[in-house]
N, C-alpha and C positions, 0 to 999 in steps of 0.2 A: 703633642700627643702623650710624651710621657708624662708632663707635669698631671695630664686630665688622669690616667693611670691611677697615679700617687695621691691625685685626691680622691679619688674612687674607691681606691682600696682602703681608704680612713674611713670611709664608710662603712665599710665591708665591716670591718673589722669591731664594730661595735654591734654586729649581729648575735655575739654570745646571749647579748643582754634579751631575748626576746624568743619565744618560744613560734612553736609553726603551725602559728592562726594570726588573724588579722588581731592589731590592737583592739582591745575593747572601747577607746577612745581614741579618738581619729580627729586632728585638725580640719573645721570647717568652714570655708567660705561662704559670707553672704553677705551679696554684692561688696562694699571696703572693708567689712567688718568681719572677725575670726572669733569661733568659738571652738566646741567639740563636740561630735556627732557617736554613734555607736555604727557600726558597722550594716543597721538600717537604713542609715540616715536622718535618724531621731535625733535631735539636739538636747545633750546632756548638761554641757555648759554652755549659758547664753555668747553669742554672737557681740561682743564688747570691744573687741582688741585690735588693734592695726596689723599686728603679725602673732603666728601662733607657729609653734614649732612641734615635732611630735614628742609624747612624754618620753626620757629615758629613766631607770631607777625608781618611778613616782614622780618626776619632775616634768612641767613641761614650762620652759622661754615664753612669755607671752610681753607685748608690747604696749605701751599705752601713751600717749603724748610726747613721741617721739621718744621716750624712755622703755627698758627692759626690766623685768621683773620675773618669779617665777608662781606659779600656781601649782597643789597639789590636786591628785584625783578627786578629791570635792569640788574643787571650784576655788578653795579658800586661798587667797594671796599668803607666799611662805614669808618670799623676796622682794620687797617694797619696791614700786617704778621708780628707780632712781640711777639705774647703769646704761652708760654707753657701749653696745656690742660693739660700736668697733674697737675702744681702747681696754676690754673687758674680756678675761675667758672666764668661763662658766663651766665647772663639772658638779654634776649631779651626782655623787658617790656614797654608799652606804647609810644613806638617810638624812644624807646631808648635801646641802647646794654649796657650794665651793665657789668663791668672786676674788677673781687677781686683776689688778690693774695692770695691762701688757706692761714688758721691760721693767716691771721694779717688782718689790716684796710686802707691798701693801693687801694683805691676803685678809677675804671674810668670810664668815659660813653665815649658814642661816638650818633651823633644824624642821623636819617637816610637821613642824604648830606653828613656824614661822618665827621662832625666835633667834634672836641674835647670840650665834655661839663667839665670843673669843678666841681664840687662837694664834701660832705663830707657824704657821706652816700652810703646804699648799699641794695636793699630792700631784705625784710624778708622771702616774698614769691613767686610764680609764677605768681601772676596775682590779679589786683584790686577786691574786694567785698565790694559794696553796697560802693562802689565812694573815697575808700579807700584802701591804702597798707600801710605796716608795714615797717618799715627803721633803720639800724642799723647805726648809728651815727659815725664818725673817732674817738668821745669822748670814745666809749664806752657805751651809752643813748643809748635808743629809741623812737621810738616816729614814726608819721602817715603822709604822705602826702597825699594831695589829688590828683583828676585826671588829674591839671596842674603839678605837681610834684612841689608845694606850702608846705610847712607846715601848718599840721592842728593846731585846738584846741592852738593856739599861741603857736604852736611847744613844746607845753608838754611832756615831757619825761621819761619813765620809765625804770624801770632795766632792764626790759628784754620785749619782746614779741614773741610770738611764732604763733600763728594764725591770721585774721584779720575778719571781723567782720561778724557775722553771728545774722540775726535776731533783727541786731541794738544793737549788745554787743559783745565785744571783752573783751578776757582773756589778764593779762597785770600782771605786777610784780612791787611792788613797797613796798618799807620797808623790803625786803628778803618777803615777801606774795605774794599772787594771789588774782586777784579783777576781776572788769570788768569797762570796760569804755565805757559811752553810744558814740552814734553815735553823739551828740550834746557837747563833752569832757567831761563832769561831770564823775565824779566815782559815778555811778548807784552801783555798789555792792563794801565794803569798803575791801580792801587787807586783808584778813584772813585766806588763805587756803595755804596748801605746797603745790599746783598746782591747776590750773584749766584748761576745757577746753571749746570746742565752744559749744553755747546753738544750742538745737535741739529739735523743737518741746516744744518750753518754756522750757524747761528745760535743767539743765545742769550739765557733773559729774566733780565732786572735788575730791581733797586729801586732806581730813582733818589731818591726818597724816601719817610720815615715819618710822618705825622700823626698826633695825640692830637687828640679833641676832647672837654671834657668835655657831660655828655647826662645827666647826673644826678646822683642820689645814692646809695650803695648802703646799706640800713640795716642797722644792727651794734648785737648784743645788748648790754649792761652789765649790769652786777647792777642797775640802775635801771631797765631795758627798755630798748626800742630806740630806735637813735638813728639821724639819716640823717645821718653825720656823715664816710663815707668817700666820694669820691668816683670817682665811676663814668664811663671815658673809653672810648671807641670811634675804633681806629683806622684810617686810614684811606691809602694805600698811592698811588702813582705809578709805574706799570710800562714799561716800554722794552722793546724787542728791538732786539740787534745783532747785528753782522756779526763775521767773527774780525779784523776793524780794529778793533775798537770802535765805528766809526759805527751811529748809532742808526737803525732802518730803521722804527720804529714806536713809538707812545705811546699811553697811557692817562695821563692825567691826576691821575685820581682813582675812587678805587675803596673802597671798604671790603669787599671781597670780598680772597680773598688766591689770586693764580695761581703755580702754579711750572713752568711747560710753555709751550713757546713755542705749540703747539695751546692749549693751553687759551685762553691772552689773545688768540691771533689769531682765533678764534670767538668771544671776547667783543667784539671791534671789530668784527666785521661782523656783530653782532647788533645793536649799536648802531648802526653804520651802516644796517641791514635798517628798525629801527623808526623811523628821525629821518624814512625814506620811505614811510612809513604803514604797514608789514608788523607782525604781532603785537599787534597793538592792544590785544589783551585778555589780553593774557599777561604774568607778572609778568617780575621779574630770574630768569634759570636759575642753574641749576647747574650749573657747567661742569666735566665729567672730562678727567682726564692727555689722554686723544687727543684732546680736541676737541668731543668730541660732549656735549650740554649738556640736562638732565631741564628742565620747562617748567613752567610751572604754568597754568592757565586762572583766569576770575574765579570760577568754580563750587568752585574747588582741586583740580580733575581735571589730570593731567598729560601728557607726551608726550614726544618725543624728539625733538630737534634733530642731525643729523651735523652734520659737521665745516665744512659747507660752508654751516650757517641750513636746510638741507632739514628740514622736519616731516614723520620717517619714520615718529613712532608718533604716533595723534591722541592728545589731551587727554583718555584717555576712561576713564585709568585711577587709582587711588588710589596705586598707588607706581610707580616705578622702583628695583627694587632693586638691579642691576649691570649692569657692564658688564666681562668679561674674551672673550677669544680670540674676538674677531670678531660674538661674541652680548649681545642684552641681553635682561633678566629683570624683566617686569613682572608688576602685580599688579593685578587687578580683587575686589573685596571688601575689608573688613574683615580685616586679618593674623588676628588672634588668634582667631577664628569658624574653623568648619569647614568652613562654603560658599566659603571664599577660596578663588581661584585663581591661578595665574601662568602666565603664556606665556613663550615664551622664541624671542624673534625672533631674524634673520642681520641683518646689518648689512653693506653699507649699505642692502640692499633692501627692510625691513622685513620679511621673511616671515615666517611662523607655520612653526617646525618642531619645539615638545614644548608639552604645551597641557594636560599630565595628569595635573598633581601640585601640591601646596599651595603650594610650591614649590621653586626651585634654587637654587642659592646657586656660588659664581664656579666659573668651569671652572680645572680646571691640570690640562694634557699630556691635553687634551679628553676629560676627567672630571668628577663633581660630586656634591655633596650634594645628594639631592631628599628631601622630606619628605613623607608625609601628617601629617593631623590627625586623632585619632577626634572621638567627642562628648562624649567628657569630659573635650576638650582637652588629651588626650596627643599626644605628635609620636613617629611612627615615621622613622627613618631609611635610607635608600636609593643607591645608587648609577646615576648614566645618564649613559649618551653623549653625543653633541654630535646624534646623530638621535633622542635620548631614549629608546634603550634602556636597560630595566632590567637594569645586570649583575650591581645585587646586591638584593634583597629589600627592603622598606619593613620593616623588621624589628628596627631598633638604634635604641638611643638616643643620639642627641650624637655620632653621627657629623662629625669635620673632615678636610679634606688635609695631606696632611704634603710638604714638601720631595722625599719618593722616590716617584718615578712608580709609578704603579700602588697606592700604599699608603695607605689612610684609618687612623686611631685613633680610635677609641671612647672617648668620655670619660666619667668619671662623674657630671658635670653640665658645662654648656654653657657651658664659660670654660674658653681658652684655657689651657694650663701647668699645668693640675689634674691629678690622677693618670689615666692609663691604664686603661680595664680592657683593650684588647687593642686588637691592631692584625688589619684584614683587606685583602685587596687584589680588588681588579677581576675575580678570578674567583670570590670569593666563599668564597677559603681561611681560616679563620680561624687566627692564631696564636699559641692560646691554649688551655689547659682547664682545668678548675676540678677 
């Protein structure tokens, strides 16, 4: 459940790119064949392709002879059919298509006339912050360009980079440490951390340090049978927050939990501070999400929810907590996999009850959702509802997920992420598809 989470929320997370109306081009099906439709249903680009993805930036993946390529909003091929999507990632960025061959540094562009740009680099992330992206070098380097796709800071280099700038400071590696590099090149904080990450709200959390401890043995088969001969370590983590000086304004000590959100570790210290005062007595270690707010467990194994501040907004009374996105969270009373389950779906921070009538929900994006029934012979039907738990679209589909453009779910043909399509529908319930 959490890996389905973690790929959910990579979805989510590319909704910047999309404004709050349906795309004016929409992936369509008819019968094996993919083209693009407008939000009538009119076919803008002919029905050609074996797979069609939705545009991001101007770009949209389309498939041809078991091969990937990409087209722009004319129609016109940028990306010639010639890539394997499995061995291949693809970012659409800044007017350009980006092609890396997984595991190496074999990196290509293509510009949207479709020409073949040169280059030795490969960006870091989804999308420019604050007039800046991060770029992984053919050397091995990293380092920043800016919104011409220039090298910044006279193409400065670090060992690594993982994030790009937030607040006018970027986390950056350099000497085997972690620093930050202001928005003008200077090293603003000097590399001394096993990690760091992006400032929020002035502040920012680090790993001051890693611990290995070993806790066992793990056993490994031979053609003799098994042996407990590898050894099994559990790591264990020391977390700070600072200021944009670098002074440290907070500590954890030690953790074998792993935080990356200044909310998250700052509700882990004042739950610990909560119980060292007799609070929680019977409740295990939480789990603590990106904003703060932390799932609970009781001695019974029943759960509940902690906000951001140690409040116990939901009791202990239920068997999961499934999420937490746009202000709501999604609990569950009963057994998942039964048809008697149920899920509420509270406001936060108040705990209210405002959808209470379906098997469940699963995260909001641009306050939408997938809700489920279940029959009794444990099939799932799929549905769409509001953030007041209206139904906009039927309990009707199977493997319903959100996609990146507002207003738009795809219909999968079994419930894993990057599987084939069979159609995409949107919030009013248009399908864009016929067989």
């Amino acid at each position: 459940m959490r890996y389905y989470l973690l790929v959910l929320s990579f979805f989510i997370g590319l909704t910047a790119a999309f404004s709050q109306r349906l795309p004016a081009l929409i992936p369509y099906r008819k019968g094996q064949l993919w083209g693009f439709a407008d939000s009538t249903g009119k076919i803008k680009i002919p029905c050609k392709y074996t797979r069609a993805d939705i545009f991001i930036n101007g770009f949209a993946r389309v498939n041809s002879n078991g091969k990937a390529g990409f087209i722009n909003t004319k129609g016109d091929v940028v990306v010639p059919f010639k890539y394997d999507t499995v061995i291949c990632t693809f970012k659409p960025i800044g007017g350009r298509v980006f092609i890396r061959s997984n595991n190496s540094r074999d990196f290509e562009a293509y510009s949207s006339s479709g020409k073949a740009i040169e280059l030795d680099y490969f960006p870091v992330t989804d999308n420019f912050s604050e007039g800046f992206i991060p770029v992984e070098y053919e050397s091995g380097s990293f380092g920043f360009m800016d919104a011409k796709w220039m090298p910044a800071f006279n193409k400065q280099s670090f060992e690594m980079i993982r994030q790009g700038f937030s607040e006018g400071l970027a986390p950056v590696m350099k000497n085997s440490r972690w620093g930050y590099v202001a928005i003008d090149g200077r090293m603003a904080i000097e590399p001394k951390y096993t990690e760091s990450f992006s400032f929020e709200g002035q502040k920012a959390l680090v790993i001051l340090r890693k611990d290995e401890e070993k806790v066992g043995y793990y056993p490994q088969s031979t053609e003799y049978g098994s042996t407990d001969s590898v050894p099994l370590y559990k790591e264990y983590y020391a977390f700070g927050i600072i200021d944009r000086r670098g002074a440290q304004l907070a500590l954890l000590e030690r953790s074998d939990a792993y935080f990356s959100t200044v909310a998250a570790l700052t509700s882990k210290l004042n739950f610990d501070k909560k119980k060292k005062e007799g609070n929680f007595k019977d409740m295990g270690e939480p789990y603590f999400y990106p904003d703060g707010s932390a799932t609970v467990q009781n001695a019974k194994g029943m759960r509940g929810l902690l906000d951001k501040e140690g409040k116990l907004v939901l009791p202990c009374i239920y068997s999961d907590i499934l999420n937490i996105s746009e202000g709501l969270v999604t609990a569950w009373k009963g057994y998942y996999a039964t048809p008697a389950a149920r899920c509420q779906v509270f406001s936060m921070p108040d705990g209210k009850a405002v959808i209470s009538n379906y098997h469940s929900v699963w995260m909001f994006n641009n306050g939408f959702a997938v809700a489920d029934s279940m029959a009794p012979n444990s099939k799932y039907f799929n549905g769409i509802v509001d953030k007041t738990g209206k139904l906009r679209v039927p309990l009707k589909y199977p493997n319903l997920q959100n996609t990146p453009a507002w207003g738009l779910f795809v219909i999968l043909q079994v419930e894993v992420t990057h599987t084939p399509a069979m159609g995409y529908i949107d919030i009013y319930g248009r399908e864009y598809f016929a067989d």
